[in-house]
VOBALUM-314697 format. One record per residue (C-alpha): z, y, x; residue number from 1. Coordinates in pm, 1 decimal. Layout:
% VOBALUM-314697
+----------+----------+----------+-----+
:        z :        y :        x : pos :
+----------+----------+----------+-----+
:        Z :        Y :        X : NUM :
...
+----------+----------+----------+-----+
This chain:
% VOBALUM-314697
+----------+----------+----------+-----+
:        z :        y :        x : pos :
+----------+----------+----------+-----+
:  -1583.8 :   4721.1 :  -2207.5 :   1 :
:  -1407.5 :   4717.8 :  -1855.3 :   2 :
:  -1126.4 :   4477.8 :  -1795.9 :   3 :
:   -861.7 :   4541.5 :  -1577.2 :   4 :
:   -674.6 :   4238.6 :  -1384.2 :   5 :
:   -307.4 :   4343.3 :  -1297.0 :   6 :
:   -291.9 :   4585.0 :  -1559.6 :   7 :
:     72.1 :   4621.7 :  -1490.1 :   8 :
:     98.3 :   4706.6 :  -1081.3 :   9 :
:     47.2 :   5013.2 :   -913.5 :  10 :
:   -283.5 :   5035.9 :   -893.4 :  11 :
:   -385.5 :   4878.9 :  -1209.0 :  12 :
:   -184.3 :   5107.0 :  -1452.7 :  13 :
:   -280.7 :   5403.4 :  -1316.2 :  14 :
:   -672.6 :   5254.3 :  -1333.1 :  15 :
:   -595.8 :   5161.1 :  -1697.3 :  16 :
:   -457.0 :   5526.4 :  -1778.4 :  17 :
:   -803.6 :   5670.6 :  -1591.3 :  18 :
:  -1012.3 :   5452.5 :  -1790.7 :  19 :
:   -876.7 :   5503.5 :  -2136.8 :  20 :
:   -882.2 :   5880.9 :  -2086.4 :  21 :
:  -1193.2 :   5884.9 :  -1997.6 :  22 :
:  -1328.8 :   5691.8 :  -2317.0 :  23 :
:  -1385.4 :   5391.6 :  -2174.4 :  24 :
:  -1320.3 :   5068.3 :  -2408.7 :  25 :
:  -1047.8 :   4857.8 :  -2195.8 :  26 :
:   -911.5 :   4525.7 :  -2201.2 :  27 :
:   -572.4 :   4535.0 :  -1941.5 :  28 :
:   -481.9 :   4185.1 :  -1832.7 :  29 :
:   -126.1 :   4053.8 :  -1722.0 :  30 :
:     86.0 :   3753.8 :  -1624.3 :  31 :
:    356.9 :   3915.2 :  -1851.0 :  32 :
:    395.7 :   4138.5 :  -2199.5 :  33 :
:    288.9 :   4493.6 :  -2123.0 :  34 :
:    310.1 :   4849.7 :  -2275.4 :  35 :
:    -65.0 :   5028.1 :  -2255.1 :  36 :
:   -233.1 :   5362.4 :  -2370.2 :  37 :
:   -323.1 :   5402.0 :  -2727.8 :  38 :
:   -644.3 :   5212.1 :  -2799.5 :  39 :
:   -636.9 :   4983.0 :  -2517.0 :  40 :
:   -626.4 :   4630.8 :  -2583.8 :  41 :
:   -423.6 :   4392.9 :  -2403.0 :  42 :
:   -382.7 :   4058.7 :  -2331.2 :  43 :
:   -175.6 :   3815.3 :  -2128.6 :  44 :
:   -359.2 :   3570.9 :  -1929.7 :  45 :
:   -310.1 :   3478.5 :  -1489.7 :  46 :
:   -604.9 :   3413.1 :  -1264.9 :  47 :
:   -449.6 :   3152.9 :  -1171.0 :  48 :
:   -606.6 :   2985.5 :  -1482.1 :  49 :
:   -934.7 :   3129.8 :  -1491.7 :  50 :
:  -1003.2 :   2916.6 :  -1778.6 :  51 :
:   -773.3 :   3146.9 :  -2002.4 :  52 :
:   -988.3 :   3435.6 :  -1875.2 :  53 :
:  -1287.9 :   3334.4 :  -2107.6 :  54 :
:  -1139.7 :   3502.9 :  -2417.5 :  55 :
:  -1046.3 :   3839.2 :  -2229.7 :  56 :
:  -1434.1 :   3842.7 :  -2086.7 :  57 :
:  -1654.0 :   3798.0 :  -2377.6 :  58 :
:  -1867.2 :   4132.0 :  -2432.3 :  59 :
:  -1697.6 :   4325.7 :  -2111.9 :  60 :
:  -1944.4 :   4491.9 :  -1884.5 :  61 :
:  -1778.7 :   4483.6 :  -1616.5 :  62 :
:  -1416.0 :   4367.4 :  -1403.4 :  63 :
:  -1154.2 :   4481.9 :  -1171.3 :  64 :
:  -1011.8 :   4217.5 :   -998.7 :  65 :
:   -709.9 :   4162.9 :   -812.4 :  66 :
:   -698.3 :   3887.5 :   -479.1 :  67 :
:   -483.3 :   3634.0 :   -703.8 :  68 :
:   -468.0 :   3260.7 :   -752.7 :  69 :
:   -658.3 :   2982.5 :   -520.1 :  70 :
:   -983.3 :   2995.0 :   -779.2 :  71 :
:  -1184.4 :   3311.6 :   -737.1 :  72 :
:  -1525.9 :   3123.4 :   -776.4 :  73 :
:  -1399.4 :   2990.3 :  -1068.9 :  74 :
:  -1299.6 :   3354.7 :  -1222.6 :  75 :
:  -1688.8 :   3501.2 :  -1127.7 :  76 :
:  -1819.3 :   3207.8 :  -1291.9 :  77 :
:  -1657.8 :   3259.7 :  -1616.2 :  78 :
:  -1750.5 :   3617.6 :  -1576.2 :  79 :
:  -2078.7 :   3585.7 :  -1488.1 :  80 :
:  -2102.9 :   3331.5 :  -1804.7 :  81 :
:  -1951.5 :   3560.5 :  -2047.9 :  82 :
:  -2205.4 :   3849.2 :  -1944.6 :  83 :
:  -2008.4 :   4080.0 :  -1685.7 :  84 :
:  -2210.3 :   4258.7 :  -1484.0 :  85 :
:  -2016.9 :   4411.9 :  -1206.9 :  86 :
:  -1700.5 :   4324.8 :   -994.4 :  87 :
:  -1512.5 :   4557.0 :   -817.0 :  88 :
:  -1241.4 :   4376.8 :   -610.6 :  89 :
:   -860.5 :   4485.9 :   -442.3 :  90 :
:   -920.4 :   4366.8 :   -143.9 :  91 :
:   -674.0 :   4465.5 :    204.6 :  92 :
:   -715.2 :   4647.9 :    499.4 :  93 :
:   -637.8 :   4309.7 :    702.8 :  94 :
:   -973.1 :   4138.1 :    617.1 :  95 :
:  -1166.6 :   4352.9 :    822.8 :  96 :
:   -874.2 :   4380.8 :   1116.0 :  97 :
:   -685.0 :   4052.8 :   1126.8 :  98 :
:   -913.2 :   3823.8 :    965.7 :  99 :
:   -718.9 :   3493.3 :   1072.2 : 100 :
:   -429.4 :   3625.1 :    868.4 : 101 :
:   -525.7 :   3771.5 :    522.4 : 102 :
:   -800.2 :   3449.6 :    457.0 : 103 :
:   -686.2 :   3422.7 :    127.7 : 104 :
:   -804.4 :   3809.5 :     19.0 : 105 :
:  -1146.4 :   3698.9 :    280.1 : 106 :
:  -1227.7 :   3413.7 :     47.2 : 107 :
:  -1192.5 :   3650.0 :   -242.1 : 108 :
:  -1449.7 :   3877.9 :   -118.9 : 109 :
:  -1697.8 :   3568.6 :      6.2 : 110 :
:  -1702.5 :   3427.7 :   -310.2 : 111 :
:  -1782.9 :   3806.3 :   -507.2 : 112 :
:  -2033.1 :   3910.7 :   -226.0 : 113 :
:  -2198.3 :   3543.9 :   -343.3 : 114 :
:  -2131.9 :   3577.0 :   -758.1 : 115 :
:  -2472.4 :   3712.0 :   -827.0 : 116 :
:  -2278.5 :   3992.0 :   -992.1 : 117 :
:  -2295.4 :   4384.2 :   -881.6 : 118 :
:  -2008.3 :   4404.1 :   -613.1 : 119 :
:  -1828.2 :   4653.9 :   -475.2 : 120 :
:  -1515.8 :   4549.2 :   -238.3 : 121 :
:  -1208.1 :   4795.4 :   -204.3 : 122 :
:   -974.9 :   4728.6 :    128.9 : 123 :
:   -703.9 :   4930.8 :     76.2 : 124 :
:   -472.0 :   4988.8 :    346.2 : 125 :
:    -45.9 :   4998.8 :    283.3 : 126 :
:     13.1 :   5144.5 :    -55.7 : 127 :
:    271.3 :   5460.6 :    -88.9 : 128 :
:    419.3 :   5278.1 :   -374.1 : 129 :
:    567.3 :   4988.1 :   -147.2 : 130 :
:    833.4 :   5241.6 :    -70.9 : 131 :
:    958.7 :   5148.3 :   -426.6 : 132 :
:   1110.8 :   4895.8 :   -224.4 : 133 :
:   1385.4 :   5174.5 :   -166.7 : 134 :
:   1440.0 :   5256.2 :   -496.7 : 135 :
:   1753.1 :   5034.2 :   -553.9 : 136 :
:   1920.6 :   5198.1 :   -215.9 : 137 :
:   1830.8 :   5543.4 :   -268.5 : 138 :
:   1982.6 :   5548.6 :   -581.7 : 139 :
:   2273.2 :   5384.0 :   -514.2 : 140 :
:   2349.7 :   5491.0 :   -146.8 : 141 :
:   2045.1 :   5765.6 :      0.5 : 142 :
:   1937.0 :   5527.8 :    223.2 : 143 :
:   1631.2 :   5351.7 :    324.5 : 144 :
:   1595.5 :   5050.1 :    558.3 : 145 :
:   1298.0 :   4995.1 :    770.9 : 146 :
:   1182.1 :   4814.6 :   1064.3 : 147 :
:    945.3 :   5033.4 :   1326.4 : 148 :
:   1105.7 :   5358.5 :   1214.7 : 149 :
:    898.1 :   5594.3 :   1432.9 : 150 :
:    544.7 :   5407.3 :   1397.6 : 151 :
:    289.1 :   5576.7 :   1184.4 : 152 :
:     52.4 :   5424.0 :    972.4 : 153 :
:   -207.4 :   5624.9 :    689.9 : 154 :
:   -110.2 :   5450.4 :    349.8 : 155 :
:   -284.6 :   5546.6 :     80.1 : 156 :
:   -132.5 :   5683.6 :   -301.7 : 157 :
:   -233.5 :   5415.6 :   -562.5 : 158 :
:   -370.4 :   5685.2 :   -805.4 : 159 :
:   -647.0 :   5700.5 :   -493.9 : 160 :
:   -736.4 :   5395.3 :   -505.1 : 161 :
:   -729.6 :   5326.3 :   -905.0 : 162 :
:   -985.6 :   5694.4 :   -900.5 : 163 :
:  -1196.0 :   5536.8 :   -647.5 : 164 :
:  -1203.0 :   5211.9 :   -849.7 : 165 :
:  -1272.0 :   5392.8 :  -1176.5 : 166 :
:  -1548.2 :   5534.8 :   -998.9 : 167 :
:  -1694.0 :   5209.6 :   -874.3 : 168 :
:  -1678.7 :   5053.4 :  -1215.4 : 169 :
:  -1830.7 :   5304.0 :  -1389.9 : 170 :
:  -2070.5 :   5526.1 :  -1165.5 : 171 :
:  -2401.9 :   5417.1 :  -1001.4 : 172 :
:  -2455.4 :   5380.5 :   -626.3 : 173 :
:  -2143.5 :   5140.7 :   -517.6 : 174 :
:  -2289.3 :   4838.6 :   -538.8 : 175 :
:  -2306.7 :   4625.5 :   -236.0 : 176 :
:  -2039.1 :   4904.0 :    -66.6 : 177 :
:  -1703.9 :   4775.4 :    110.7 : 178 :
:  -1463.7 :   5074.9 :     98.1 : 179 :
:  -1184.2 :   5138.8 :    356.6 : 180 :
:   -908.9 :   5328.9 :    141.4 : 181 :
:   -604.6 :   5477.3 :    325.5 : 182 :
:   -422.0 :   5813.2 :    289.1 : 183 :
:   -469.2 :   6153.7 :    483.3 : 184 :
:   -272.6 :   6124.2 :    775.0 : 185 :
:      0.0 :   5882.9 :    933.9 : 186 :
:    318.8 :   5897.7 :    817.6 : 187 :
:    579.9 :   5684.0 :    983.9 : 188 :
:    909.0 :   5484.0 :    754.1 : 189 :
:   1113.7 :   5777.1 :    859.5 : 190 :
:    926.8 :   6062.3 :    771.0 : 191 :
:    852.8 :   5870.8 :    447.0 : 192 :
:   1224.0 :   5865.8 :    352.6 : 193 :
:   1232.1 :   6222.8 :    470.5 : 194 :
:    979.7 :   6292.3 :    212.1 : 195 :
:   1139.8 :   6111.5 :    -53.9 : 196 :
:   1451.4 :   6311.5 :      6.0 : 197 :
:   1272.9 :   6628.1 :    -11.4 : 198 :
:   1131.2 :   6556.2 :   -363.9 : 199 :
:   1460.5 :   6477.9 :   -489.8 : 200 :
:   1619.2 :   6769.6 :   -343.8 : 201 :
:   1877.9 :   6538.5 :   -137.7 : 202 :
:   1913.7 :   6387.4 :    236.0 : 203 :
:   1829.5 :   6026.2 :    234.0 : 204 :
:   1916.9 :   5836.5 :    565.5 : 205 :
:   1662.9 :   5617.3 :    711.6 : 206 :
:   1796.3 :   5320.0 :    900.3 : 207 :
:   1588.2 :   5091.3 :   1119.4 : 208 :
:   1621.3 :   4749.8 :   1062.9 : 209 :
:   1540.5 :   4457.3 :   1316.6 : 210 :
:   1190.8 :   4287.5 :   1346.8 : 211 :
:   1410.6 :   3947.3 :   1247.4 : 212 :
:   1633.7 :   4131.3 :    901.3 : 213 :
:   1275.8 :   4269.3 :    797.4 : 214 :
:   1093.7 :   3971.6 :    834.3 : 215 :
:   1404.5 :   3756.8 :    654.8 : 216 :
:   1361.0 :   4018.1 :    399.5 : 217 :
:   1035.7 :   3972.9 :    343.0 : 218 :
:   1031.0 :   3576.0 :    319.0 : 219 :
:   1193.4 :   3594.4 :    -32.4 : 220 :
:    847.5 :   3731.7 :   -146.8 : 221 :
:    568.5 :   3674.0 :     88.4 : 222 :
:    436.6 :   3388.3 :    242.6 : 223 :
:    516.8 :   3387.5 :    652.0 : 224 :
:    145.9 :   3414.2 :    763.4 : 225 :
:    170.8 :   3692.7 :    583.3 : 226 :
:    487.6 :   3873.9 :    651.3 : 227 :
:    409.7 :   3768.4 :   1071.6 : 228 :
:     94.8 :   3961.0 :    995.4 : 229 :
:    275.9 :   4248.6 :    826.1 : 230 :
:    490.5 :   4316.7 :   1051.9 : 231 :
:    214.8 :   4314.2 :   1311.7 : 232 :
:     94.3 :   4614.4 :   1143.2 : 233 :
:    376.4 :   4751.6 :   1118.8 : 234 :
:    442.8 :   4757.0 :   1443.5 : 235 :
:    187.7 :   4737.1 :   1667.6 : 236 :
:   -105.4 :   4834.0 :   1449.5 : 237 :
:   -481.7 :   4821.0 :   1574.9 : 238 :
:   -646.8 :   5126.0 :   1695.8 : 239 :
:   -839.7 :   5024.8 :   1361.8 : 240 :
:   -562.9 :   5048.0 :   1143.6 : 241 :
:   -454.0 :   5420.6 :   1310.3 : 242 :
:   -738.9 :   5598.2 :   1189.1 : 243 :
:   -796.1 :   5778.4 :    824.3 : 244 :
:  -1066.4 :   5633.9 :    638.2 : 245 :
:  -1254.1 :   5935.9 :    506.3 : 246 :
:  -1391.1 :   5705.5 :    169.7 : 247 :
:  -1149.1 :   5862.2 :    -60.7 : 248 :
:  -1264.2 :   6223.9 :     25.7 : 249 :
:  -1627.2 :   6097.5 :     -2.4 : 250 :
:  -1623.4 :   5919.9 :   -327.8 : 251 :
:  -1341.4 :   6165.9 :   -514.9 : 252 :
:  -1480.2 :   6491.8 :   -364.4 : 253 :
:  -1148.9 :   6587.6 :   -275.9 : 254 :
:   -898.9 :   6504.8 :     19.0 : 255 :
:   -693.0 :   6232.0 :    -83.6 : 256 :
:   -331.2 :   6264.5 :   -171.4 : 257 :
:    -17.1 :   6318.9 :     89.2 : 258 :
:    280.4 :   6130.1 :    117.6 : 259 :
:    420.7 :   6402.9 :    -13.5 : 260 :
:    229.7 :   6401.9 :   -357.2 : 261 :
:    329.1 :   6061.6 :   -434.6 : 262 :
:    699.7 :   6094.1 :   -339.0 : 263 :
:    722.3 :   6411.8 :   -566.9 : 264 :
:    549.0 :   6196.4 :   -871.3 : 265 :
:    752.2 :   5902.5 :   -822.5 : 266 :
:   1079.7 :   6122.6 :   -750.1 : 267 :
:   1261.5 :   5955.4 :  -1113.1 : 268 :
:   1287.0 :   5607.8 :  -1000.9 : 269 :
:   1488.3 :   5656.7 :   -704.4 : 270 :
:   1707.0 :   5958.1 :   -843.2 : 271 :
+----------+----------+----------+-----+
């Protein structure tokens, strides 16, 4: 049995969906009720009480797990307890770049490189899905607000990242790996929108929003360590964080996904 930690986000549904069609007996863990494929259990538990883990992790083989809650020696010891065998972790991009900013996601992958348990770490760079943050004004206006309009960045389609995590759970020869996971190419706010429009047939206008609305945006949701270092990606991102990662091709055996693949998928919630 695999179980699957933030069974409801972007990258964990789509992991769940991979896993169940592929026969694999899996547990999908929440904070809050969730619909899941046929035949896959679920149950609602948060890691920030790993303590209510110990039901989920009896007889699983193995874990995905998300950078959540302030206890993640306290979630590998209950899973190292209850017989789990490997870890694969969502890390970011920003541990290996900006250390002194994402030390929350850096103490996450300390404490699984030290669990004792087969580890595999994914840093994935900025997902294609945090466009969803546009859904609400495309729909009701075409329009998209963004700061650093015309500065590119290679983020990376979710589905990647839940195939390459499949693949880490359940294949041999990831152990001990830390994966870089971004998209093809850079793709800047503007073009994204572009794209967007394109899949739903439509012009959607991009408007560029000051350093000081994005970061007062971002407050209502993110810590401000976090949204200073955000927007330092953003926009002025590292010669590290300009160049494709070629994991995805080299684990998937295939190029990974466009921009343009994910906006044409995801093309209903912003219609």
């Amino acid at each position: 049995m695999i179980v699957v930690t933030g069974a409801t986000g972007n990258v964990g549904r789509e992991l769940v969906r991979i896993l169940a069609a592929a026969g694999e007996q899996v547990t999908a863990v929440s904070r809050k009720p969730a619909e899941v494929p046929d035949g896959v259990r679920h149950h609602q538990a948060d890691l920030a009480e790993p303590e209510g883990l110990l039901p989920v992790l009896e007889g699983a083989e193995a874990l995905f797990l998300l950078v959540a809650g302030e206890d993640p020696q306290g979630i590998l010891d209950r899973a190292r307890a209850a017989g789990v065998g490997r870890v694969v972790l969502l890390s970011t991009q920003g541990v290996g770049t900006r250390p002194e900013v994402y030390g929350h996601a850096a103490a996450f992958e300390a404490a699984v490189r030290r669990s004792g348990l087969e580890w595999t770490v994914l840093r994935s760079g900025g997902l294609n899905s945090n466009a969803f943050a546009w859904a609400e004004s495309i729909r009701t206006g075409r329009t998209a607000a963004a700061p650093f309009g015309d500065v590119g960045l290679p983020t990376v389609d979710p589905a990647d990242v839940a195939e390459v995590a499949a693949a880490a759970l359940r294949e041999p020869g990831h152990t001990g790996r830390t994966y870089e996971l971004t998209g093809p190419a850079l793709t800047t706010p503007r073009e994204r929108a572009e794209e967007i429009g394109a899949a739903l047939g439509e012009s959607v206008r991009f408007v560029e929003q000051t350093r000081e609305e994005a970061a007062a945006q971002m407050l209502a949701f993110m810590p401000e360590p976090v949204v200073e270092g955000t927007l330092a990606i953003l926009g002025a991102p590292l010669p590290a964080e300009l160049v494709p990662s070629p994991a995805v091709e080299r684990i998937l055996g295939r190029p990974a996904r466009p921009f343009a693949d994910w906006a044409a998928r995801s093309a209903p919630a912003f219609r």
